[in-house]
PLY file of the C-alpha trace (Angstrom):
ply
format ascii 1.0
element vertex 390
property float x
property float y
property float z
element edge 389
property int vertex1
property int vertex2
end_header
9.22 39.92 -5.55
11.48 36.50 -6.59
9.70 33.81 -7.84
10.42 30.07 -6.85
9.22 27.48 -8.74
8.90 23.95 -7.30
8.00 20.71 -8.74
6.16 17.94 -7.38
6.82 14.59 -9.18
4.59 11.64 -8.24
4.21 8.22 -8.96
0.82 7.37 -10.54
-2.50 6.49 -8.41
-2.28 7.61 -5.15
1.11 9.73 -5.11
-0.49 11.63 -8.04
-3.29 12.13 -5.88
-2.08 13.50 -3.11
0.42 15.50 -5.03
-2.53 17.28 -6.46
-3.96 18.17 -3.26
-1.05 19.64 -2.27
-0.09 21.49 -5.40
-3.20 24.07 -4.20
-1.88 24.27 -0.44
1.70 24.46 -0.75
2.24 27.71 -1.67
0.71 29.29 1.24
2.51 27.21 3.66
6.39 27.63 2.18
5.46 31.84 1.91
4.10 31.47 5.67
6.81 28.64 7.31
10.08 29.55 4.87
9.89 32.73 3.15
7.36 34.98 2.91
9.26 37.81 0.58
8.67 35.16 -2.12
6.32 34.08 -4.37
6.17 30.30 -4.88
5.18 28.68 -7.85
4.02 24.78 -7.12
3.48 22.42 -9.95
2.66 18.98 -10.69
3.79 16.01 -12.87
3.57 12.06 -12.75
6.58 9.92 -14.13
6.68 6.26 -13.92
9.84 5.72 -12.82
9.60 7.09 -9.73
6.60 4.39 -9.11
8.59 1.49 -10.09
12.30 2.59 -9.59
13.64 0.45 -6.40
16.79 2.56 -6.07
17.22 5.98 -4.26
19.48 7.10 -6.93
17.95 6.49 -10.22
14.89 8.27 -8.96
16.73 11.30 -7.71
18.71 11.37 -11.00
15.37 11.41 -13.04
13.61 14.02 -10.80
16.62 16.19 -11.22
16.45 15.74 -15.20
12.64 16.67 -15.05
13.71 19.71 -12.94
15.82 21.17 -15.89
13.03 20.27 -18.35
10.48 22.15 -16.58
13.04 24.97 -15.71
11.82 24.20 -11.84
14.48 25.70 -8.91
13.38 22.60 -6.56
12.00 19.63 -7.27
10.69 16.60 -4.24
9.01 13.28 -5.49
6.61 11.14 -4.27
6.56 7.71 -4.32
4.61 4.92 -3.34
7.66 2.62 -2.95
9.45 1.91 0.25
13.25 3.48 0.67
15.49 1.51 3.04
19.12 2.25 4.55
20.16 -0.77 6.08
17.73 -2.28 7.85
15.46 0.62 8.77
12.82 2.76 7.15
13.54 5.60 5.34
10.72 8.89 5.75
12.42 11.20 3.59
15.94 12.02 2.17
17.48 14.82 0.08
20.46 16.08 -2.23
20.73 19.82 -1.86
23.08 20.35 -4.40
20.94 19.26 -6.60
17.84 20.45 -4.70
15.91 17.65 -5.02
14.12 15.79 -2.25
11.81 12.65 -1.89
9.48 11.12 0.09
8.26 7.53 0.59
4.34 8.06 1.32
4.21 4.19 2.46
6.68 4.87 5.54
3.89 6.84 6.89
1.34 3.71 7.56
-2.23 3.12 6.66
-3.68 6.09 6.91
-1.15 8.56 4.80
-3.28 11.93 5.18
-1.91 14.79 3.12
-1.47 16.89 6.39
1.38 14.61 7.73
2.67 14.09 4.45
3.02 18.33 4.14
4.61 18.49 7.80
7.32 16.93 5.74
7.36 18.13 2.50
7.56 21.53 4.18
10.50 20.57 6.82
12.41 19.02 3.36
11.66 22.34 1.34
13.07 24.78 4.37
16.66 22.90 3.91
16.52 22.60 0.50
16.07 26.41 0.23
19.39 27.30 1.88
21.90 28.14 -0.07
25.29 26.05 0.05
27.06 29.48 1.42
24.55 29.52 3.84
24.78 26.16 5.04
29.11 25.64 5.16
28.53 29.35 7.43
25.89 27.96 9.73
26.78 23.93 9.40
26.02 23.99 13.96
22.70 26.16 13.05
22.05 23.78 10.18
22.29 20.55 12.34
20.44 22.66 14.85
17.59 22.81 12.67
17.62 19.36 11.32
17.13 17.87 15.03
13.83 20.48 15.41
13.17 19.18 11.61
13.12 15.48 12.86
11.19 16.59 15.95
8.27 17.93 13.74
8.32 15.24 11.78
8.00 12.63 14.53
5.02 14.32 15.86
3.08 12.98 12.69
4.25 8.92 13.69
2.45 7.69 16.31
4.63 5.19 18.61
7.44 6.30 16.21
10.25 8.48 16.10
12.42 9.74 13.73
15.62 10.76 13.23
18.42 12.78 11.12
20.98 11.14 9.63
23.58 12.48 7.43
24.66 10.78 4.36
27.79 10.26 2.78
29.43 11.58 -0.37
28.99 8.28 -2.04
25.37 8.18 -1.76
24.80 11.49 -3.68
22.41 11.87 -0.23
23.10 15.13 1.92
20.27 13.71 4.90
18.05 11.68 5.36
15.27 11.35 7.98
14.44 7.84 9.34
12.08 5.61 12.12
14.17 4.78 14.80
12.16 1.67 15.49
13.34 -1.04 12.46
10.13 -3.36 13.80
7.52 -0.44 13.63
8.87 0.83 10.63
8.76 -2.51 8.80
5.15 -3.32 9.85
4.57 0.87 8.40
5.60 0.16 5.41
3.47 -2.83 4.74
0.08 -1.25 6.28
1.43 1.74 4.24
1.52 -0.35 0.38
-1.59 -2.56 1.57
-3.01 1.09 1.53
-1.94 2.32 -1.35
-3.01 -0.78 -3.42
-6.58 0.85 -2.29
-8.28 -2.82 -1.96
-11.61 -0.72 -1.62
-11.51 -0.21 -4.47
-11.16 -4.16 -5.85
-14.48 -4.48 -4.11
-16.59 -3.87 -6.83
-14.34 -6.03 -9.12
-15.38 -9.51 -6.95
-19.19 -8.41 -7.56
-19.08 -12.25 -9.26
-17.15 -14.30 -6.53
-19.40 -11.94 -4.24
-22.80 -13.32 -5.72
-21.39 -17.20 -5.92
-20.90 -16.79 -2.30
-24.37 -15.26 -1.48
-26.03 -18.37 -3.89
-23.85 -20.96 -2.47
-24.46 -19.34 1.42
-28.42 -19.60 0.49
-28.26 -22.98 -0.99
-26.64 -24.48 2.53
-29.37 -22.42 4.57
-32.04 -24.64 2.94
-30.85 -27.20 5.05
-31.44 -27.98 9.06
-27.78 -28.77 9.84
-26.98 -25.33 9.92
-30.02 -24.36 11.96
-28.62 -26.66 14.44
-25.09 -25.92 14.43
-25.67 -22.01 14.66
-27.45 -22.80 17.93
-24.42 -24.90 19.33
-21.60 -23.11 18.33
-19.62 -20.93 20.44
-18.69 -17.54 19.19
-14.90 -18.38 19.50
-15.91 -21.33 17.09
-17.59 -19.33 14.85
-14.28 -16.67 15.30
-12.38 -19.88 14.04
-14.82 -20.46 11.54
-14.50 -17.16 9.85
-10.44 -16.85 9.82
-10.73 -20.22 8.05
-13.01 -18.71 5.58
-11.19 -15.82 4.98
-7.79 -16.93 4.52
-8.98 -20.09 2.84
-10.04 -17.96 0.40
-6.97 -15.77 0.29
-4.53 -19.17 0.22
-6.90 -20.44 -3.16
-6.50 -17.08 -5.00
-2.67 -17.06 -4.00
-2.33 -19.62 -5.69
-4.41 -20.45 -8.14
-3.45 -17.75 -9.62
0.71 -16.99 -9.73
0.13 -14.40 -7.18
3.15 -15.35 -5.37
6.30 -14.04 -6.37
8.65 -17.05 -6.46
12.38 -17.10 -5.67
14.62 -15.97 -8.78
18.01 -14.92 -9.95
16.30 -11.61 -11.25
14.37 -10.19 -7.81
16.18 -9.58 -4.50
15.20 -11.53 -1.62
13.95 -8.06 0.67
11.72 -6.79 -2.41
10.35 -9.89 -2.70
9.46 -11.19 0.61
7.82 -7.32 1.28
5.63 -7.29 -2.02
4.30 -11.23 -1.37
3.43 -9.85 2.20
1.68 -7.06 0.53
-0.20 -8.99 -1.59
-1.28 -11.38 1.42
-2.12 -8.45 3.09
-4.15 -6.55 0.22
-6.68 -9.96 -0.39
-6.38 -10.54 3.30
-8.60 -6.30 3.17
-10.52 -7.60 0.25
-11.27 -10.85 1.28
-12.53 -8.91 4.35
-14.58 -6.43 3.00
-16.08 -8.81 0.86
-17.06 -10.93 3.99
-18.20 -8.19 5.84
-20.64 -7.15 2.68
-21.56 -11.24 2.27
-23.01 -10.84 6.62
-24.82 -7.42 5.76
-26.86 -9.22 2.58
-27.70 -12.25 4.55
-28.73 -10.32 7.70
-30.95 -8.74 5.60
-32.27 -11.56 3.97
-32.57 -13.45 7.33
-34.37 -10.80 8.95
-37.03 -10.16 6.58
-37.54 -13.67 5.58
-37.22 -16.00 8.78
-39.89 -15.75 10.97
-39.04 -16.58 14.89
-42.09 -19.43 14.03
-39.92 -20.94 11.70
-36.20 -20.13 13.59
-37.81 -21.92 16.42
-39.19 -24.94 14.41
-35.96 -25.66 12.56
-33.87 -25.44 15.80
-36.24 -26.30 18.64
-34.92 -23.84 20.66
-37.10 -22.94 23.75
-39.24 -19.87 23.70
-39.06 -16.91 20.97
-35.30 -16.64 19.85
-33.52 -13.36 20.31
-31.52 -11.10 17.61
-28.67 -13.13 19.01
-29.74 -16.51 17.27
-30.43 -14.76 14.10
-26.40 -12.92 13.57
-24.93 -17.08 14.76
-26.68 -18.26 11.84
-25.85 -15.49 9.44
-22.22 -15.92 10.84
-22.10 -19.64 9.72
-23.83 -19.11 6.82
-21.56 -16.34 5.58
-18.43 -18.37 6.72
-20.01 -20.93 4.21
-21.06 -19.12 1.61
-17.17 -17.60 1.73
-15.01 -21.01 2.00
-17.83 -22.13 -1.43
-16.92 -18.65 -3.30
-13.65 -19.56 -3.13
-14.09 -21.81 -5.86
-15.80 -19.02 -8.22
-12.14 -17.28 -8.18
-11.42 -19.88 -10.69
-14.00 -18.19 -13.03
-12.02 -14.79 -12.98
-8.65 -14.51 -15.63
-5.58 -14.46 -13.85
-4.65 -11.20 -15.57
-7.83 -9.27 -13.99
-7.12 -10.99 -10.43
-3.74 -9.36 -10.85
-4.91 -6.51 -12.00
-7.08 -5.71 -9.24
-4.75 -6.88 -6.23
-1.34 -5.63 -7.74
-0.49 -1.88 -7.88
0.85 -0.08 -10.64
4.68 -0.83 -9.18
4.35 -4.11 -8.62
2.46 -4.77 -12.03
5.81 -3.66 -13.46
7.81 -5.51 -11.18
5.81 -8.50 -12.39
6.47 -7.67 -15.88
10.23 -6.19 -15.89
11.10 -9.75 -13.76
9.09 -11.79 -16.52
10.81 -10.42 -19.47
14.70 -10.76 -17.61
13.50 -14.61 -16.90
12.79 -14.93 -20.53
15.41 -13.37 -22.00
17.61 -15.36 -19.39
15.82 -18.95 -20.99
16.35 -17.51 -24.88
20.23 -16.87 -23.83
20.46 -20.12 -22.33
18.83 -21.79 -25.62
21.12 -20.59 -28.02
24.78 -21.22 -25.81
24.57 -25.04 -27.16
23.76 -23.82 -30.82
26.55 -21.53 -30.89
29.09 -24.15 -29.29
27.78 -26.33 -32.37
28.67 -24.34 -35.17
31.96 -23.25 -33.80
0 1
1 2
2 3
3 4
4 5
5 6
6 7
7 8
8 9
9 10
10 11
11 12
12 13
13 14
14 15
15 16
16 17
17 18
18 19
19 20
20 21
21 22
22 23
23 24
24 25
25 26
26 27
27 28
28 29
29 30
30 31
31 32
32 33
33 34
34 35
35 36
36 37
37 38
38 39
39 40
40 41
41 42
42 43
43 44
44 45
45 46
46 47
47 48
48 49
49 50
50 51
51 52
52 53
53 54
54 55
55 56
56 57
57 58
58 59
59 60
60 61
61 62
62 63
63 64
64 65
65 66
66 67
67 68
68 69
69 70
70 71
71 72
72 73
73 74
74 75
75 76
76 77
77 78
78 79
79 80
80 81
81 82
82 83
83 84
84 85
85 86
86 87
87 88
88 89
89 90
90 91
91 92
92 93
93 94
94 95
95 96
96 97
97 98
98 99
99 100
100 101
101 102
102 103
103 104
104 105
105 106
106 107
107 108
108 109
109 110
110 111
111 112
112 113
113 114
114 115
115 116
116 117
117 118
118 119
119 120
120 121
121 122
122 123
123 124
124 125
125 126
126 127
127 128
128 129
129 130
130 131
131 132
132 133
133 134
134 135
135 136
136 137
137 138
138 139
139 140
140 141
141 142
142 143
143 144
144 145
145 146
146 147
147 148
148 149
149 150
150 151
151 152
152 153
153 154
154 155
155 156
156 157
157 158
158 159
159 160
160 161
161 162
162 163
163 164
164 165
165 166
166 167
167 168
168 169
169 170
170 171
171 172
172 173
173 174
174 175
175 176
176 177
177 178
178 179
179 180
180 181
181 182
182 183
183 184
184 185
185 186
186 187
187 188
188 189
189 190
190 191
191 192
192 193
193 194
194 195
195 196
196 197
197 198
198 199
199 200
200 201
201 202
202 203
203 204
204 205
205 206
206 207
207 208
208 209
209 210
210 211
211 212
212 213
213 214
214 215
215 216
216 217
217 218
218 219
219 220
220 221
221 222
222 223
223 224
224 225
225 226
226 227
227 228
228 229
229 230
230 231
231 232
232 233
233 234
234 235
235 236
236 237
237 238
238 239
239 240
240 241
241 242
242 243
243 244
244 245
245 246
246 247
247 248
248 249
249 250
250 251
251 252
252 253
253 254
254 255
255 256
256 257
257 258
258 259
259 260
260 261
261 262
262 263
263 264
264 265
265 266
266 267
267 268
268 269
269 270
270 271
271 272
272 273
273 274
274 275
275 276
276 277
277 278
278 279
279 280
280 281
281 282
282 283
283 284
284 285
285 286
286 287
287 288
288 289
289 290
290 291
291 292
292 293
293 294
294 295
295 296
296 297
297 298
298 299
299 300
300 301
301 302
302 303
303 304
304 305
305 306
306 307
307 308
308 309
309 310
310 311
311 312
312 313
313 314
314 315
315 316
316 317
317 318
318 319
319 320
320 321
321 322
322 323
323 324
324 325
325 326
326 327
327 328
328 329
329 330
330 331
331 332
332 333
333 334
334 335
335 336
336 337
337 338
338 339
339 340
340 341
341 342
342 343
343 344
344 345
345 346
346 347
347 348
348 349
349 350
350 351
351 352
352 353
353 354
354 355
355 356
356 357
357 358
358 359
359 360
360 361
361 362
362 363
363 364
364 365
365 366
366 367
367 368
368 369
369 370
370 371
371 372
372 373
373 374
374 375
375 376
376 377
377 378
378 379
379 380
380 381
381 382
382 383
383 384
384 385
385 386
386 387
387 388
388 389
């Protein structure tokens, strides 16, 4: 029996997580779906570049490199980056010359489960395994079976659907699969790197802004106004109240700490207007989470400490008040207690605010566009003294 070796390169975090997952299921599927007189061999490695590289090329290039390293007969990568041609979103693309595919796990949205991301991994693998005799032979079949290829792949977008296109010479691309819709793919790809960026997991890392808010939320429930107010506000007020909060707190952190990546000579204009959307987006889930954890404390706290007796004395409401009084006031008070731990973002570095909203890529984006700017400055320095001594 032949033995087929593939490789599965993924960025770090996530991609490498995934790519794990499917290392131990992969097998089965390509001997059951593409051939089962052969016994596949699936592997795993990460490599940076294909985490931080923003061209198709370089990162197909590099894949195939590590595919003659590893001695691999196919090779697909993962990547946590988005791949565009033109203005739409790219799913999934291949060279089969080279055998080497890729796939762009943010293209499929916010929730990126390994079974959708197999549909395609498998549809990719079944083209890359024909041979090029096979494929000048059958080029109608071929085309035949990239249409059913695109269908199967569509089934795993909701409200989407994808298609087949065929690449040109130029683009060392045989085919590439892509979301029809450029508006539902755009608004994919950001719900797909706001989810990769894993801002559950930064949740832990605002236990201080987290506490400042509780304290500050307590301190301003020692007083009646709020009482009061909880009574006579609306809930669409108190709606208003807490989007204030929330991206008060996500405008302050933007900013106060370089968060936003500035126009330069050294970034292009669609890479950088996508990752400072990202990055709104990631604190927006943070910001969020943390407010959502900031009403659970304080409904606790409320509950077991307020008495109706005193609910009723510092608000002179008529009668016993209901549950309903009791979640206004914890409302307020958390959309307090939010806009005041604001402030406490100040107390955290810059460098571990970026660490925890950026993702590995866009760390290196940060840096790789730092160092060009300053090498650009140093450059620019020593023209004059050079001019001067000639």
């Amino acid at each position: 029996m032949a033995i087929v070796r593939v490789g599965l390169v993924s960025a770090p975090n996530l991609p490498a997580y995934i790519a794990e997952e499917l290392c131990k299921e992969l097998p089965d599927y390509f001997s059951k779906e593409i051939d089962n007189d052969t016994s596949w061999e699936v592997e795993t490695t990460v490599d940076t570049l294909v985490g931080v590289a923003e061209e198709t090329k370089e990162v197909l290039d590099k894949a195939n490199n590590i595919k003659k390293e590893q001695n691999w007969e196919y090779v697909i990568c993962l990547t946590d980056l988005p791949i565009f041609f033109k203005k739409r979103i790219v799913v999934g693309n291949a060279n089969l010359d080279h055998k080497v595919g890729q796939v762009s796990i943010p293209a499929f949205g916010v929730m990126p489960m390994h079974k959708r991301i197999r549909v395609i991994m498998i549809e990719l693998m079944k083209e890359l395994y024909r041979t090029s005799d096979e494929r000048v032979s059958t080029e109608e079949h071929t085309l035949e079976n990239g249409k059913d290829a695109a269908k199967n792949i569509g089934r795993q977008f909701f409200f989407s659907r994808v298609r087949r296109l065929v690449a040109s010479p130029e683009e060392q691309l045989d085919f590439r699969y892509v979301i029809r819709s450029r508006v539902i793919g755009y608004l994919r790809i950001m719900c797909g790197m706001t989810f990769a960026n894993r801002p559950w997991d930064a949740l832990l890392s605002f236990k201080k802004i987290t506490m400042l808010s509780f304290a500050s939320g307590a301190y301003v429930s020692i007083f009646p106004n709020p009482w009061v107010l909880s009574v006579a506000y609306s809930p669409l007020r108190l709606v208003f109240l807490s989007l204030l909060s929330i991206l008060g707190m996500v405008t302050w952190i933007i900013f106060s700490h370089n968060l936003w990546e500035k126009p330069s000579q050294h970034g292009k204009k669609r890479w950088r207007d996508l990752y400072n959307r990202t990055t709104f987006l990631t604190l927006t889930s943070i910001v969020s989470l943390n407010y959502l954890v900031l009403f659970i404390m304080f409904l606790a706290a409320m509950s077991l400490l307020v008495p109706p007796e005193l609910f009723q004395i510092r608000t002179q409401v008529e009668g016993s008040p209901s549950f309903v009084y009791y979640l206004k006031l914890v409302w307020l008070v958390t959309s307090f207690g939010t806009l005041a731990g604001a402030i406490g973002t100040g107390l955290e570095s810059e460098e571990r605010i970026r660490n925890v909203t950026y993702s590995f890529r866009q760390q290196q984006r940060y840096y790789e566009i730092g160092e060009e700017e300053n090498e650009g400055d140093k450059n620019e320095d020593s023209e004059p003294e050079k001019r001067c001594i000639e």
